[in-house]
N, C-alpha and C positions, 0 to 999 in steps of 0.2 A: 533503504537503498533506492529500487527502484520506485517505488511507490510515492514518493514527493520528487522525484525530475521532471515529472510531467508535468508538474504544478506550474512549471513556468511558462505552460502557454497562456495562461490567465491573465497574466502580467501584459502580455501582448495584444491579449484581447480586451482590457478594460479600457474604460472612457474616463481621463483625464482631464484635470484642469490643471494650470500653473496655479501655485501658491507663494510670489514671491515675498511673502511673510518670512517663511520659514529660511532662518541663516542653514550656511551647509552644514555647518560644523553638527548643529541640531538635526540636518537631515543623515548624516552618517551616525550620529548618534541610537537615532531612531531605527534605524537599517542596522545594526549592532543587535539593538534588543529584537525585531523583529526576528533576524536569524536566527537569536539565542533559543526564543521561545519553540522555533519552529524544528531545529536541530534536534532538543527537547524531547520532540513529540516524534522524531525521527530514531533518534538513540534508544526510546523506549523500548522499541517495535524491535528491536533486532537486539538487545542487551536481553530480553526475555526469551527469545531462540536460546541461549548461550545458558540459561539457567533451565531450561524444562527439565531435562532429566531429574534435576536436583528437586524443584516443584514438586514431580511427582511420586519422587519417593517420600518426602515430607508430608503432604497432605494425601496421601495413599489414591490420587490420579492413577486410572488407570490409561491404557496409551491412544482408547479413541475421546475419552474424557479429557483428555490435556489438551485437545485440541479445542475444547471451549476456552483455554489461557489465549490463544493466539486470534480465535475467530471472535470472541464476545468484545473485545477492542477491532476489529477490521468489517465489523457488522455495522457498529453505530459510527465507527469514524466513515464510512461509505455512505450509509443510510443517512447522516445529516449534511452530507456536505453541501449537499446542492440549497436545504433550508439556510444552511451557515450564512451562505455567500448572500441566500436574500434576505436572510434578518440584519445580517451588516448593510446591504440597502436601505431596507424601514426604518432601523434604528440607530442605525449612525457604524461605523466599523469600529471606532473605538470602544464603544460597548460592548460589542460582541465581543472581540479581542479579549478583552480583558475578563468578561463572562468566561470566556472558554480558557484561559490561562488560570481560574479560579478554579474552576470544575475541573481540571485536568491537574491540578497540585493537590486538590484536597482528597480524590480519587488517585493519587499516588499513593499520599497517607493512608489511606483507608486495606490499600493492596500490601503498605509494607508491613501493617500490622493484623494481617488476614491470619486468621490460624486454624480456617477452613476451605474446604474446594469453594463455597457459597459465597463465602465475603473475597476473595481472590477475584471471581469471575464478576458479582457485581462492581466491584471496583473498578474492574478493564471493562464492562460496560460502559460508567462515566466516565471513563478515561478517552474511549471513543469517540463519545460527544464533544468535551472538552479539546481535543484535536481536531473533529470537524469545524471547531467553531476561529482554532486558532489558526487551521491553514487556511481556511476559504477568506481569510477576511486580510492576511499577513502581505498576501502579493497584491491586493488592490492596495492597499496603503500603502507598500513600497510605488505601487504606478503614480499615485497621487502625488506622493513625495517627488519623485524624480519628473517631472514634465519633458523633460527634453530628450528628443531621442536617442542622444548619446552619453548620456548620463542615466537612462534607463538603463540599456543596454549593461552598461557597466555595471549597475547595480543588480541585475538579473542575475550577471554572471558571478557574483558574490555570494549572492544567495544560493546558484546553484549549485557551486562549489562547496560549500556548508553543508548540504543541502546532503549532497552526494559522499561526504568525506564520514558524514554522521554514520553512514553504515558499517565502517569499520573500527572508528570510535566506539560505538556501541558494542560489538563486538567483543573487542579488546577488553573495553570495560566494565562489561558484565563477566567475562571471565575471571578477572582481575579481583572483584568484590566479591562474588560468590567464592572464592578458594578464600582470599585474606578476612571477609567477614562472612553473609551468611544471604540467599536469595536473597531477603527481606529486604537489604539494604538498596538492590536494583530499582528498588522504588521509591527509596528516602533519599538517596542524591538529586531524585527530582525537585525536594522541595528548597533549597537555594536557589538553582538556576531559576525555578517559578515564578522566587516572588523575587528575586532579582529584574525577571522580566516582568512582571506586575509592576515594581515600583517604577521602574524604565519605564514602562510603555502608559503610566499615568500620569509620568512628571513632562513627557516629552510627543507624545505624539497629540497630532493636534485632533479635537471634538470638533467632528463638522455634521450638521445634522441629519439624519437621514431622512426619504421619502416620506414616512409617518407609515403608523401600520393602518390603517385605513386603505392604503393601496393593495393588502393582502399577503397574508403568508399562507402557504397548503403546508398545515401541520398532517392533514389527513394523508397527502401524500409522501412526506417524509416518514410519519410512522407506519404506512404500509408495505413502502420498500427497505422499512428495515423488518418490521415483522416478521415478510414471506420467507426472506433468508435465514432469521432467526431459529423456523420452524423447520425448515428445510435440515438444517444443521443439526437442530436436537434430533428430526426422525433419522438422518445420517449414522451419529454417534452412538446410539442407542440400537442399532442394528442387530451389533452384536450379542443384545440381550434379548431381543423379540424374534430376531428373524429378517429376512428379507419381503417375505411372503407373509407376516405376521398382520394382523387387522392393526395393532399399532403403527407400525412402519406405513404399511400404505395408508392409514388414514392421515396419520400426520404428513408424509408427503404430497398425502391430494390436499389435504387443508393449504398447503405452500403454496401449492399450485391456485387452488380455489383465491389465495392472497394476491395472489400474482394479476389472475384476472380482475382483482376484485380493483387491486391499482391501476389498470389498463381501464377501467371505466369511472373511475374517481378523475382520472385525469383527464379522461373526453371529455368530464361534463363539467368541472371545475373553472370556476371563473376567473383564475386566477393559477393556471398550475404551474408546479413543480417542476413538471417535465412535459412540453410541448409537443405530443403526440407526433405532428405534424414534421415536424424535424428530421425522422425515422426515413423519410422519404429519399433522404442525400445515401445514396447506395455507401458510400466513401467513409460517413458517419457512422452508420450503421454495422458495417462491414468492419472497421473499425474500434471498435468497442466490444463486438465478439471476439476479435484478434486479442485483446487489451487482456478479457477477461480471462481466457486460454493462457495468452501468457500467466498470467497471476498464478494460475494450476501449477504451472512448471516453476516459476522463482520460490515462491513462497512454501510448494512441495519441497524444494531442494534443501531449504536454510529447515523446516521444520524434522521433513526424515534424515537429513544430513545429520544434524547436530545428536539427534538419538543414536544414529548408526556409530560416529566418532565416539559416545563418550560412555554408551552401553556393550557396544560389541568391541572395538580398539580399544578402550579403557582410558581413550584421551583423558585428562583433567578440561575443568571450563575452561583455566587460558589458553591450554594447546589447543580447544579446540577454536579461539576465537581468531589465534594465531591462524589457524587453517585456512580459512574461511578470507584473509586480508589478500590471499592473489589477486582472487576472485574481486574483488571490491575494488581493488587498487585498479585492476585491469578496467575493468567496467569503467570507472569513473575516470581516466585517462583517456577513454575510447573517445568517450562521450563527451567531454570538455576540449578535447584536439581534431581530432577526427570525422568523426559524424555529418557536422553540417561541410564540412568538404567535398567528401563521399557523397552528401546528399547533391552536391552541385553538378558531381561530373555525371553520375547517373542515374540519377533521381531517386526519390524518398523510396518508391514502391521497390527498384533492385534493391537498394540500400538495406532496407525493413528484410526482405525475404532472404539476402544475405546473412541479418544479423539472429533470425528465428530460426535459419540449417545451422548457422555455428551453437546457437544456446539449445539445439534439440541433440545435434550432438554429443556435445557437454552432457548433458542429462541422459545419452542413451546409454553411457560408460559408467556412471551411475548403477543402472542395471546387471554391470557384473563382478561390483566390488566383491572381494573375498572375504573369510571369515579372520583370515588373517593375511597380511600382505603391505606391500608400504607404497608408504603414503605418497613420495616420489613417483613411485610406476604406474597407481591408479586412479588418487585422488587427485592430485596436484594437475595433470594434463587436462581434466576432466574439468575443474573451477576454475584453469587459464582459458579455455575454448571458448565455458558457458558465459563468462566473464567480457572476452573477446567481443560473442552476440550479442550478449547484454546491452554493451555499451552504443550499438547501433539501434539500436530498440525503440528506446522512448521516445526522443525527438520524433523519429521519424514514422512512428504510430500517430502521433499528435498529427501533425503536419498533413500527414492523409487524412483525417478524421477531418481537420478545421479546412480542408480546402473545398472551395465550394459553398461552404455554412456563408448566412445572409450575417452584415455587420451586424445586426441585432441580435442574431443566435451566438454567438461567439463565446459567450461564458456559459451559455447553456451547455453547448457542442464540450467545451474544456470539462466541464463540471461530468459530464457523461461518461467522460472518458476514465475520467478519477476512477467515477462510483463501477464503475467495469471490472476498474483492476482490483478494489477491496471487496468486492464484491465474487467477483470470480474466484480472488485466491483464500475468501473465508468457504464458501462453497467446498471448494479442491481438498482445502488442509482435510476439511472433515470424510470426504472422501478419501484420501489417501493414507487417512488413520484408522478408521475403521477397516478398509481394507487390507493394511497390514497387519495390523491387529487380527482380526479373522482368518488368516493364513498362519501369522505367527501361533496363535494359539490352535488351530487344527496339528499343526505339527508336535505341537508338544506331546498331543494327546496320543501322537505316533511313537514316543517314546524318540524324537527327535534331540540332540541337545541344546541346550538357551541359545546361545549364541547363532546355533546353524539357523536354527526356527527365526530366528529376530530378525537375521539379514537376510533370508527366502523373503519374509516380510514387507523388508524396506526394500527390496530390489521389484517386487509385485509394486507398490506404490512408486518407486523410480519408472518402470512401466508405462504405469497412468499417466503418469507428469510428463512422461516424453511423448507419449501420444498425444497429450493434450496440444502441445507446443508444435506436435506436428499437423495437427488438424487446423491452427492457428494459419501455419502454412502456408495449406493447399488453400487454406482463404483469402488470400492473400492478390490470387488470380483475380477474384474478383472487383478490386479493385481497380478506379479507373485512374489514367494519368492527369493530369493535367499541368498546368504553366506552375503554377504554387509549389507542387511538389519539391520541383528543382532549386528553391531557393528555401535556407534553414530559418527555424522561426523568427518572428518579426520582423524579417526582411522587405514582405510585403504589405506589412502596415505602416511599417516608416516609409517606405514607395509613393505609399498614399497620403 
């Protein structure tokens, strides 16, 4: 859902050439498979929300352990995105593309015939990869392809549509296959679409050469901002079995922390970085990308404890619960396609943004006092039209503050930041919000509590979190500053220019 809307400031921020080589007919062809592949890697991310339960009763996941299903894909699809976008530089985008449309179908295969917690979770490790390599690279090829600014435009707006609609698609149909066949198959529908777009994007998109890798890539820097979170995540989920206070627990989160720093000076000294230290300095950027990641806490909490709470404690099936879940999505993604840059015009991105963070903290606060039984109508349904409502005010207009102010040349850095914020934030959150359910839910059992009561004390502790998160998001929100940019929705003021 929300995790690839944002992608579309990339589009706006790349540097273009016309190619009047290329007929239209092959230019909308190309923008087809581009979508295809990119939906793909969308529908993934949210058709495996809709099967965890099932996951974990199958390979005997326990419920902070299931949270490596959803963070070992949101760790390395964050952790390369920024490498993605500059190996499609050095090495041409059509390489990459199809690299990461390779890795990301054969890392489908490998997860549908996983018949361990191990091979499940390395699977959605490559799976990661194979999506950073296929987003970072999909919207500069659409920018190349479209030159014109109004045929960009249009084509943005296609893509975002796709883009946006995949999260309820996914949904749907991951409920859909796991009742009529079996999890497994969540990730063998990936392989048509795949090499459908492998063959599309080989037969049609055009080879233009990249910079040479001579010019540099910081693989040090990509592998340490995925590491420190990697680390971070296992001493997380593993809590429940050490301790909080255990020499495991805090050594592995000082180790994260020790990775952390260890990035923060790889990249001062790097001649060639990842992420331009210097950047940090734009308060709007930086402010920014905290907001981004906070949100991640809260969406990505809601679809992971949501979907347990519907189909362990209500007894939903996968489709009703993905049925659920389509307000929510529909709302969002109508917001945000009609709305939003209008809103953004009459009172600019920052009311807009803190508008759309009080409606989606709402939503999530209601969350908090789902019953053990109760319907879906009175408590669920108001609660995913609200969060839905914010949502959809969201993303745009986080970008938009983030990119205002950034120098023409930071542009894809500043977008690519913003990305790595929200998969980053909301792998961080899940595992947070698992283990802490977990840890409550299981204290209470031990109270002679019953399943179900225990489960949703649980999820309503981790609803909690996630609304805290999104409200801290917030009051962050003050600190950002106005300016002329805000008031106008993306690309407005680079086609100005």
């Amino acid at each position: 859902m929300t995790e690839q809307a944002e992608l579309s400031s990339e589009l706006s921020a790349a540097r273009v050439l016309p190619d009047v080589r290329i007929t239209a007919t092959r230019r909308r062809l190309v923008l087809v498979v581009l979508c295809a592949g990119s939906m793909m890697v969308i529908i993934d991310n949210t058709v495996v929300n809709v099967a965890l339960p099932t996951i974990q009763r199958d390979l005997a996941f326990n419920s902070a352990g299931l949270a490596w299903v959803v963070d070992a894909y949101l760790i390395t699809f964050g952790g390369f995105l920024l490498l993605g976008g500059r190996m499609g530089d050095l090495l041409g985008r059509k390489r990459i593309l199809l690299a990461g449309l390779i890795l990301f179908t054969a890392a489908s295969l490998v997860c549908g015939f996983s018949s361990n917690q191990g091979e499940l979770v390395a699977g959605r490790f490559v799976q990661g990869v194979g999506a950073a390599a296929t987003s970072s690279t999909s919207l500069g090829l659409i920018a190349t392809l479209f030159p014109d600014p109004v045929e960009r435009v249009r084509a943005m707006a296609v893509y975002a549509f796709v883009i946006l609609s995949g999260g309820s698609i996914g949904l749907l149909l991951g409920g859909a296959v796991v009742e009529a066949l079996n999890w497994h198959w969540i990730f063998f529908i990936n392989l048509p679409v795949g090499i459908a777009a492998l063959v599309g994007s080989w037969a049609w998109v055009e080879d233009h050469a990249g910079l040479g890798i001579r010019q540099g890539a910081d693989v040090g820097g990509a592998l340490l901002i995925t590491l420190a979170p990697m680390l971070a995540v296992y001493g997380l989920v593993t809590v429940d079995q050490h301790g909080w206070t255990s020499a495991a627990t805090i050594g592995t989160l000082g180790g994260a922390a020790v990775l952390v720093g260890a990035l923060v000076l790889w990249e001062s000294r790097s001649r060639t970085p990842l992420i331009r230290l210097g950047i940090f300095r734009n308060r709007n950027l930086a402010v920014s990308d905290v907001v981004r990641g906070l949100f991640g806490v809260g969406t990505f909490g809601l679809f992971f404890l949501g979907v347990l709470y519907f189909q362990k404690v209500r007894g939903y099936s996968p489709v009703v619960t993905g049925l659920a879940y389509v307000p929510m999505t529909l709302v969002s993604s109508t917001i945000s396609l009609t709305v939003t840059a209008r809103l953004m015009g009459r009172i600019g991105a920052r009311a807009t943004l803190t508008l759309g963070l009080a409606l989606f903290a709402a939503g999530l606060a209601m969350w908090t006092r789902v019953p053990v039984h109760g319907s879906y109508a009175a408590y669920e349904l108001p609660a995913l039209v609200i969060g839905g409502l914010g949502g959809g005010f969201i993303s745009a207009t986080n970008i938009t503050l983030g990119m205002s102010g950034v120098r023409p040349d930071d542009t894809g850095l500043a977008s690519g930041l913003i990305n790595v914020a929200l998969q980053m934030g909301a792998a961080i959150g899940v595992a947070v919000l698992a283990t802490l359910s977990t840890s409550r839910t299981d204290h209470l059992l031990t109270t002679g509590v019953g399943a179900h009561e225990a489960l949703t004390s649980g999820y309503r502790l981790g609803f909690v979190v996630a609304t805290g998160s999104v409200v801290a998001a917030l009051a962050l929100t003050a600190l950002l500053r106005s300016s002329r940019a805000e008031h106008q929705p993306l690309g407005v003021e680079e086609e100005a220019s």
